[in-house]
TORLUMTI-518269 format. One record per residue (C-alpha): residue in three letters; x, y, z. Coordinates in steps of 0.05 Angstrom, whole numbers, padded with zeros to 5 digits, always signed. Example, Ala and Ser with C-alpha at 12.3 -4.5 7.8 and 13.67 -1.06 7.14 Angstrom:
! TORLUMTI-518269
ALA+00246-00090+00156
SER+00273-00021+00143
This chain:
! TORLUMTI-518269
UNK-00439-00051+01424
UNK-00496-00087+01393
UNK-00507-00111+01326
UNK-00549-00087+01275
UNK-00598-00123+01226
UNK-00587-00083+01158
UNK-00538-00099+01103
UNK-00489-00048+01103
UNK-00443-00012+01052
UNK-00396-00051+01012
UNK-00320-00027+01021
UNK-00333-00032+00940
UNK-00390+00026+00946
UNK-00448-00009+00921
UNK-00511+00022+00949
UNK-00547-00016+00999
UNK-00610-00058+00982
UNK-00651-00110+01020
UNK-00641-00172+01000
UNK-00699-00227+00975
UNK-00668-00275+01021
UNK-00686-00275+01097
UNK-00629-00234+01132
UNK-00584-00281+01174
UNK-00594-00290+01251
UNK-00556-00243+01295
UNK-00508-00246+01346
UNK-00501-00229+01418
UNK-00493-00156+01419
UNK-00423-00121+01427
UNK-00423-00065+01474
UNK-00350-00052+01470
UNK-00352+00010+01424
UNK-00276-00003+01404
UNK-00300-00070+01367
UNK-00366-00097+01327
UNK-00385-00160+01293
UNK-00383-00179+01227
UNK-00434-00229+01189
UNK-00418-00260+01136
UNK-00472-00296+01084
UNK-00444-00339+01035
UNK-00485-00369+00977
UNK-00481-00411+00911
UNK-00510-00377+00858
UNK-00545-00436+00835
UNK-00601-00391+00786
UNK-00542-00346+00761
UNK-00568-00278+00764
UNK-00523-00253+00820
UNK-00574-00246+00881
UNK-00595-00290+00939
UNK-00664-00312+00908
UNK-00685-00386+00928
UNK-00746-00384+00890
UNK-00711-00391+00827
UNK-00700-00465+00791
UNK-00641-00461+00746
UNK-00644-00513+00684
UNK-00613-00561+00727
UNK-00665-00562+00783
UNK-00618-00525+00832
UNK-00647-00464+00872
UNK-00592-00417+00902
UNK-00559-00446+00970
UNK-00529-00423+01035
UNK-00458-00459+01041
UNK-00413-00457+01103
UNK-00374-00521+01086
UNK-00314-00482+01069
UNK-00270-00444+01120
UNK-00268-00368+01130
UNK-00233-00319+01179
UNK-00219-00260+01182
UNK-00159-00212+01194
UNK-00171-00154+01229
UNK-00131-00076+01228
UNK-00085-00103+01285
UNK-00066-00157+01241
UNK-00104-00205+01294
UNK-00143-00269+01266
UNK-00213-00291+01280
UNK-00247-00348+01256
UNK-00321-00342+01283
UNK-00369-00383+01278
UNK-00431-00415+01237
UNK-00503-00395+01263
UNK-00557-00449+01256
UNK-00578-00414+01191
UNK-00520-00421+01159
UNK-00482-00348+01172
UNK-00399-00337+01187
UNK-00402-00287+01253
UNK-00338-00257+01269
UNK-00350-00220+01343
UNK-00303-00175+01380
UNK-00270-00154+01311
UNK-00227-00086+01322
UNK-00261-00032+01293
UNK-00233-00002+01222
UNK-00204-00039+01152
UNK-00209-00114+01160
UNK-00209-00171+01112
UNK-00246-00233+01106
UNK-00214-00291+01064
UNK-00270-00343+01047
UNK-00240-00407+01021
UNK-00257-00439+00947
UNK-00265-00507+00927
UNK-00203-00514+00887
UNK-00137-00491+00899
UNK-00115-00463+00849
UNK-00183-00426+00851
UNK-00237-00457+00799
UNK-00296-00407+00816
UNK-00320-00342+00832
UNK-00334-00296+00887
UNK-00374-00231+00884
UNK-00401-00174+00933
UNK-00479-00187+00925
UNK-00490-00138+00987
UNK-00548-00101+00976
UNK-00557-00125+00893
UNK-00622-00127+00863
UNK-00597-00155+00799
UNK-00523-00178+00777
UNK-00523-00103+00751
UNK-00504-00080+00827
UNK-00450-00144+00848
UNK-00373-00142+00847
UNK-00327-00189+00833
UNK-00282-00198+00893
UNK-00197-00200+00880
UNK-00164-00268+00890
UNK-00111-00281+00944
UNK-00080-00325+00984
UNK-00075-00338+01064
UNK-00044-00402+01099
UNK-00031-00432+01037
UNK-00109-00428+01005
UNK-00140-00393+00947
UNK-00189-00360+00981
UNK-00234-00304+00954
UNK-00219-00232+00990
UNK-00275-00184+01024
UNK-00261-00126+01057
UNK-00303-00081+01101
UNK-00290-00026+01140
UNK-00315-00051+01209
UNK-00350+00000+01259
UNK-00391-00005+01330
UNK-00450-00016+01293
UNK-00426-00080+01254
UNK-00421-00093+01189
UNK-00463-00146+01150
UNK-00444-00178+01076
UNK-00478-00223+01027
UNK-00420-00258+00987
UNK-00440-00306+00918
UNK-00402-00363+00882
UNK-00398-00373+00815
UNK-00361-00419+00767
UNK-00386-00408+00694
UNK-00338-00409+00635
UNK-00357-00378+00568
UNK-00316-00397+00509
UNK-00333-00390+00427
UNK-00322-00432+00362
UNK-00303-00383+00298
UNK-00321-00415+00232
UNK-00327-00384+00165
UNK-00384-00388+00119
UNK-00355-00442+00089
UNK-00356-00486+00150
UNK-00274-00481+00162
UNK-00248-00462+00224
UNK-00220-00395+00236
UNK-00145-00406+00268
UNK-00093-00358+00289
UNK-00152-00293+00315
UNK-00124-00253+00367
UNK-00182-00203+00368
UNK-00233-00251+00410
UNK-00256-00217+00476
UNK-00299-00251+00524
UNK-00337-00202+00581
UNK-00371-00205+00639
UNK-00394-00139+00689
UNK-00349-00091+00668
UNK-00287-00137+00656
UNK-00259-00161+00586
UNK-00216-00221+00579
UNK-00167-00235+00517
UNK-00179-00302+00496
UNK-00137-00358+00470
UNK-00146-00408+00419
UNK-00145-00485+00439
UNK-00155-00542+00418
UNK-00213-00572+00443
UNK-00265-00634+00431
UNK-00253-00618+00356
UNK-00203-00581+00343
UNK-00177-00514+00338
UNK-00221-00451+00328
UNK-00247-00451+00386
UNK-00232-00390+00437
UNK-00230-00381+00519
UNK-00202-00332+00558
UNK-00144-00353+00607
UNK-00113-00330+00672
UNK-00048-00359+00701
UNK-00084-00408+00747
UNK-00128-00433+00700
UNK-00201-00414+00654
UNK-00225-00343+00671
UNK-00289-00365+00718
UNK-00348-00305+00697
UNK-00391-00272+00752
UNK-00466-00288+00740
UNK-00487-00227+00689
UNK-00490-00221+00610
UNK-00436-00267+00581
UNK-00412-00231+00526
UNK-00357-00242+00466
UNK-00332-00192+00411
UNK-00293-00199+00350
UNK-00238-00150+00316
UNK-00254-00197+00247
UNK-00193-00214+00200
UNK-00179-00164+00142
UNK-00236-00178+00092
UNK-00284-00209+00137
UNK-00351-00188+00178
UNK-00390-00223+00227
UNK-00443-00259+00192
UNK-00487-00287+00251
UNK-00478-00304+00317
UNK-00509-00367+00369
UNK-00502-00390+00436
UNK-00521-00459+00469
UNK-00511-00501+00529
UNK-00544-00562+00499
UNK-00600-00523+00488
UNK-00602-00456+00445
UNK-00592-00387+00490
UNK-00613-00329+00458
UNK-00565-00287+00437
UNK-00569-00202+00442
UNK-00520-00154+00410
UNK-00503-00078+00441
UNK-00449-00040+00461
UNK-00405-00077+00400
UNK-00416-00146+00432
UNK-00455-00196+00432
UNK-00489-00234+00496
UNK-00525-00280+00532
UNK-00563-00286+00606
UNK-00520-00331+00649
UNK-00583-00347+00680
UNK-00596-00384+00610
UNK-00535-00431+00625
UNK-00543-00507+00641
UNK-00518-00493+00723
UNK-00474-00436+00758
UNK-00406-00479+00739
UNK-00431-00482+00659
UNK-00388-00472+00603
UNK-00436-00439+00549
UNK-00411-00432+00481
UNK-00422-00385+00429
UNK-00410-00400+00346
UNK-00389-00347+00310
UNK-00395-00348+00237
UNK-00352-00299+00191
UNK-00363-00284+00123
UNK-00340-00244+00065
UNK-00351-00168+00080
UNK-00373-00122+00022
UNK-00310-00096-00022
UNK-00330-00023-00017
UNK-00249-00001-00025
UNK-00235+00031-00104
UNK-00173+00004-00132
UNK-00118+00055-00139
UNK-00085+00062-00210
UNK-00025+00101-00232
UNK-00005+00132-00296
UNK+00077+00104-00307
UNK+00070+00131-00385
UNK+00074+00167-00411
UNK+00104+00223-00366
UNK+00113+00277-00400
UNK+00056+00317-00450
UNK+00103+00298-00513
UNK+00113+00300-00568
UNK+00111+00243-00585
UNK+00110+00200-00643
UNK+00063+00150-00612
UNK+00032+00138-00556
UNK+00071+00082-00506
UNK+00019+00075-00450
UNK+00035+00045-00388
UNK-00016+00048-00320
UNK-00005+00003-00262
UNK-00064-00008-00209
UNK-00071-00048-00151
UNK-00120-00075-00106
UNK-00132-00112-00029
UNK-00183-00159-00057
UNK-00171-00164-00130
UNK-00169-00126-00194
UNK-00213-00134-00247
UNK-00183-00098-00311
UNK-00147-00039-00318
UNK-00170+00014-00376
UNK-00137+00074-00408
UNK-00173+00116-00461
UNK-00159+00164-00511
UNK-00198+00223-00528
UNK-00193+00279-00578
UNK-00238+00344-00564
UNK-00278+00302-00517
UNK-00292+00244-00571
UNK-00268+00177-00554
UNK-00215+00147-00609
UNK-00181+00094-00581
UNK-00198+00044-00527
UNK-00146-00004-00490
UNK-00151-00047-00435
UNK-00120-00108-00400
UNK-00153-00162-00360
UNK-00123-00176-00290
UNK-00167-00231-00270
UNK-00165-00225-00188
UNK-00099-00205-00177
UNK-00076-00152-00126
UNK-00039-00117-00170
UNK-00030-00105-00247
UNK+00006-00066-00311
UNK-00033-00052-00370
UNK+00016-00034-00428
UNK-00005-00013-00500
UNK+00030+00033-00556
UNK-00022+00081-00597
UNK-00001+00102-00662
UNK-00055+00171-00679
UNK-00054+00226-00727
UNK-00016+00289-00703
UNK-00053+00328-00653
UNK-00067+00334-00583
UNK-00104+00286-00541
UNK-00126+00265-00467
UNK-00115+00205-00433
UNK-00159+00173-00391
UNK-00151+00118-00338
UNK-00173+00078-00285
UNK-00179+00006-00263
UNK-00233-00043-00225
UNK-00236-00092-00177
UNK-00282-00152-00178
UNK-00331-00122-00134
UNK-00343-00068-00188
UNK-00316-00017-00152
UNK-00277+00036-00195
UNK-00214+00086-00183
UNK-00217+00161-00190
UNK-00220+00166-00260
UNK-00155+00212-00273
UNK-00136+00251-00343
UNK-00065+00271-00382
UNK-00057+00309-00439
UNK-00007+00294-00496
UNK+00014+00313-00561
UNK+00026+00272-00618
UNK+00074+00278-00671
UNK+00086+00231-00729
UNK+00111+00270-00783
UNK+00178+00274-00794
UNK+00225+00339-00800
UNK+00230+00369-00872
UNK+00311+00381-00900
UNK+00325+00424-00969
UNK+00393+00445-00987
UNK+00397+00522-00980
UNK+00408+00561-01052
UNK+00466+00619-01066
UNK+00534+00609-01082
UNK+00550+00625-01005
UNK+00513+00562-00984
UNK+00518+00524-01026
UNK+00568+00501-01084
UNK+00548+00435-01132
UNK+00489+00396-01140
UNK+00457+00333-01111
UNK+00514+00296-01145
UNK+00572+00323-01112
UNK+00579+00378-01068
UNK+00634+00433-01053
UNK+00602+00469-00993
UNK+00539+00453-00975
UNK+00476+00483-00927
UNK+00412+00466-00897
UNK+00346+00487-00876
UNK+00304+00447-00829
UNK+00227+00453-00818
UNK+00186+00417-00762
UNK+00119+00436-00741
UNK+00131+00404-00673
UNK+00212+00426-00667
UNK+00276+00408-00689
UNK+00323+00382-00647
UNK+00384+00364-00664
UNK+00419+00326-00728
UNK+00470+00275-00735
UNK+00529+00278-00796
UNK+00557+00212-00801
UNK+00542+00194-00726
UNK+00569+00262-00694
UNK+00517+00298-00662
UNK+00501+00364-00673
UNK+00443+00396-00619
UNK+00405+00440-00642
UNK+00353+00500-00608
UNK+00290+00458-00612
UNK+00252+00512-00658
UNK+00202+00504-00715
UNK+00260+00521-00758
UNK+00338+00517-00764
UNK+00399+00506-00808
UNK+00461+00471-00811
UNK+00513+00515-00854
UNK+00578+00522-00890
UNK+00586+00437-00890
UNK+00650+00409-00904
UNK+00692+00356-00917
UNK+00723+00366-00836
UNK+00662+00403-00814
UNK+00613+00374-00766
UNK+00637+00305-00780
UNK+00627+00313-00855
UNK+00683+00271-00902
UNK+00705+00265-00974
UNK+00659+00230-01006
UNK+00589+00200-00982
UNK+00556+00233-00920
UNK+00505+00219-00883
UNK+00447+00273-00852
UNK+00398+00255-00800
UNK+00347+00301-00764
UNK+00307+00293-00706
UNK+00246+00328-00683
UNK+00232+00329-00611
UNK+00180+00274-00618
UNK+00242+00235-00645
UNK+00214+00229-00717
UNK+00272+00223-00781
UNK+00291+00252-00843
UNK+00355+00225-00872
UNK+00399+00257-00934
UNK+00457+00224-00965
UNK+00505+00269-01006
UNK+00577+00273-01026
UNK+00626+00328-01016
UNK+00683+00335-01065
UNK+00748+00373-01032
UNK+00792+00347-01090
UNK+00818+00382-01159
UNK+00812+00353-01222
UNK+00871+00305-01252
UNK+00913+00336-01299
UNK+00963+00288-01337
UNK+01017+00314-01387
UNK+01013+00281-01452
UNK+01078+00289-01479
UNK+01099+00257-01412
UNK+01148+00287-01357
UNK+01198+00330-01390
UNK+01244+00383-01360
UNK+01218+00428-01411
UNK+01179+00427-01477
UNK+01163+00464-01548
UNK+01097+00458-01550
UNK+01063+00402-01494
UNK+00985+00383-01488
UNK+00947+00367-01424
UNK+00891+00318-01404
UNK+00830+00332-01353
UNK+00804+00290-01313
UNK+00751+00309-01254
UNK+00676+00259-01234
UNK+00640+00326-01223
UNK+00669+00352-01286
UNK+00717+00398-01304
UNK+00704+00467-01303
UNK+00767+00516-01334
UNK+00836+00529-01332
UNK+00882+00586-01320
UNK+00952+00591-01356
UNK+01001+00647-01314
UNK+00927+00678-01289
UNK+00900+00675-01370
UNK+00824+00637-01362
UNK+00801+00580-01414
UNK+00732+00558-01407
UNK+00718+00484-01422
UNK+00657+00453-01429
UNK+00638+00420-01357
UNK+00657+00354-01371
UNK+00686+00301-01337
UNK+00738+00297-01392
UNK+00775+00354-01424
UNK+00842+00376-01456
UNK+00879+00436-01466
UNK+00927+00420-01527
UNK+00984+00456-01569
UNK+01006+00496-01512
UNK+01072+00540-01528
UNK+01098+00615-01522
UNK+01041+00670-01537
UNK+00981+00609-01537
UNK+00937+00611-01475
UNK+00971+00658-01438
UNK+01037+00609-01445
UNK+01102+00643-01442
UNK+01170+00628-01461
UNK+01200+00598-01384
UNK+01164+00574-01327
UNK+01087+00571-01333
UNK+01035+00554-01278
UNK+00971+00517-01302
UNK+00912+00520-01255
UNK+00847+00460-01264
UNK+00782+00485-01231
UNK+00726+00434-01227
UNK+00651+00459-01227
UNK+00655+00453-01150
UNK+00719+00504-01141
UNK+00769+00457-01131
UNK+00843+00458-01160
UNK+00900+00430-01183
UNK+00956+00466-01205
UNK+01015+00447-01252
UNK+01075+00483-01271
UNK+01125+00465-01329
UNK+01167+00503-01376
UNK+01163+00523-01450
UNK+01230+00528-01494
């Protein structure tokens, strides 16, 4: 079969295109239709734009360049080898190849590999080229092409490239930016996670890596992009290889021409400089007290924020019927976080709260609102009148019973410590108190009540449980003719009662009943009973005997 004299298909599927360069000389034809030949142009990509264009200088005088100095062969579907032959203008021929999947392995400089090999077959810019896989045959890195070989022939235009791209990160302030993991370098349609090294001048500055060595880049836009640290933006971005490159931004990158590049095995760099982004985040603040709507006798305030860059101050309000009366705030001064605390002391009545904080930036938190009730006025106590209550006076009592009054609730009360709840209503009583009821004594007591703000109102009293003292004044006697008493009670003496036969005294604290005998106050001749009341009730009895 004979060869023919068009580029063909790539086994990659880019279309085919004729080629600026002049196509390569051909070989004898093959008219064995079970075989064909395969041609082979290899080129430097001196100008880096990914086609075979010898018109173009690149910065370093170079145009692009034919170069068989390196070996190539090729392995055929029956596993057979063939090594060709060079043409006078500088083409690999491969004749007699076996006709279907067959792979040509095109030696590289270095081994490891320190370059590049694409599929330029048919490109008309580096748009249409493909970077060809790496692999490795007797021993040598060699770049891999395949083609699907037919009767016909196949034909292949094959570039070498060696460009690096790498990137410095600074901040605004001029220090480096160590520790990224979001740098990406890119080149066709292939991405590359780069590394930081250091590097004439230390670290900061990024490349991308593969096992063997620096990720070579096939001659199209160079680009990098940046996943920026918390807090930061990308504030500009350069490129040079000793000379500026411009530098264009799409597609969330940022690139360059490799044409722009010093030569095809340049390392361009790009400087990236980050800065401060806008703080657009609102702090978030939080309401810790109070947490419930009261009452309350004051207001204990309590409202935590925080912040990613930095607070400013925290504020919480006070409002009653939609007037401002009391404003508090705290200072945080930058840092992430914060408490603002105050306690509010207000007239009873009901009032909103309202809070929020700010950052540095001037950016403020939802503005949020609780209502509360305060309550500073303390329960009112008065001792309950009628004989059933209540027996004495505020200087000593019998019995004794109370009625409690708070606009904002009772809740309990305390006597002498012991705790009696109460049903948290407007009003209530304590009744029927004792000396051995509801921790009530002989003696002094103490009365506390609580509202359910947790406002006071303490009462002191005394509770007298004792009769009065009644002393003979004849002395002890087994029995007498006439005999005379003395009375003796501190919340005076009331009356006594001889064998059930009343004598009123004259409610004092001292008293007597004298010249007792048969027929006088009830006395009798015999065993008598004499009974002391005090003003409160209580009672001593006596009993004796009259001759």
């Amino acid at each position: 079969m004979r060869s023919v004299t068009k580029y063909g298909i790539a086994a990659t599927g880019v279309a085919a295109a004729i080629v600026v360069a002049p196509l390569p000389a051909m070989a004898a034809e093959d008219t064995d239709s079970s075989t064909g030949t395969v041609t082979v142009t290899r080129f430097d990509d001196r100008y880096a734009d990914g086609v075979f264009d010898q018109s173009k200088t690149a910065r370093d005088g170079w145009t692009d360049v034919k170069n068989t100095n390196l070996s190539a062969w090729l392995v055929a579907s029956d596993n057979s080898r063939h090594y060709g032959y060079t043409t006078a203008s500088n083409d690999y021929i491969f004749e007699n190849v076996p006709v279907g999947p067959a792979k040509v392995y095109l030696y590289t400089p270095n081994n490891p590999a320190g370059e590049v090999l694409f599929d330029a077959t048919g490109a008309e810019s580096a748009d249409d080229i493909v970077r060809l896989p790496f692999g490795s045959d007797q021993g040598m890195a060699s770049g891999v092409l395949s083609v699907d070989v037919d009767a016909d022939g196949e034909q292949r235009l094959v570039g070498m490239s060696a460009l690096r791209v790498a990137a410095d990160v600074r901040f605004a302030d001029g220090s480096i930016a160590t520790g990224l993991t979001g740098v990406e370098f890119g080149s066709g349609d292939d991405w590359y996670n780069a590394s930081e090294y250091q590097f004439n001048g230390g670290y900061g500055t990024y490349e991308a890596f593969e096992s063997f060595g620096y990720v070579r880049h096939i001659p199209d836009e160079l680009g990098v992009r940046i996943a920026a640290p918390a807090g930061y933006r990308v504030a500009s971005v350069t490129a040079d290889d000793y000379v500026a490159i411009p530098v264009t931004q799409h597609d969330g990158a940022y690139w360059i021409d490799a044409a722009a590049a010093s030569s095809y095995f340049a390392a361009p760099k790009f400087t990236i400089t980050l800065e401060a982004a806008p703080d657009t985040t609102r702090p978030e603040a939080t309401l810790v007290a109070p947490t419930t709507a009261g009452p309350a006798k004051t207001i204990d305030l309590k409202v935590d924020a925080t912040d990613d860059r930095g607070l400013g101050r925290i504020v919480a309000n006070i409002y009653k019927d939609g007037t401002l009366v009391k404003s508090t705030q705290t200072a945080v001064n930058g840092a992430t976080s914060g408490s603002h605390t105050a306690t509010v002391t207000l007239p009873d009545g009901k009032y909103t709260i309202r809070y929020n904080a700010s950052d540095l930036a001037g950016n403020v938190s939802q503005t949020r609102s609780f209502d509360v009730t305060v309550d500073g006025t303390a329960p009112t106590v008065t001792v309950k009148d009628g004989a059933s209550y209540t027996v004495g006076d505020a200087n000593a009592y019998g019995l004794v019973s109370f009625k409690l009054y708070d606009a904002g609730k009772i809740d309990k009360v305390t006597i002498n410590g012991k705790v009696k709840d109460l049903t948290d209503n407007a009003w209530s009583d304590v009744n029927y108190v004792k000396p051995g009821t509801f921790g009530a004594v002989e003696g002094a007591n103490t009365l506390v009540v609580y509202d359910v703000a947790g406002n006071t109102t303490t009462l002191r009293f005394t509770l007298d449980g004792t009769g009065p003292q009644v002393t003979v004044k004849e002395g002890v006697r087994a029995s007498y003719d006439v005999v005379g008493f003395k009375l003796y009670d501190a919340v005076k003496v009331d009356k006594v009662s001889i064998n059930g036969v009343v004598k009123d005294l004259s409610n004092s604290q001292w008293s007597d009943v004298n010249g007792v005998k048969p027929g006088v106050f009830g006395a009798v001749k015999g065993e008598n009973t004499l009974v002391a009341y005090d003003v409160l009730g209580n009672t001593t009895t006596v009993g004796f005997t009259l001759n």
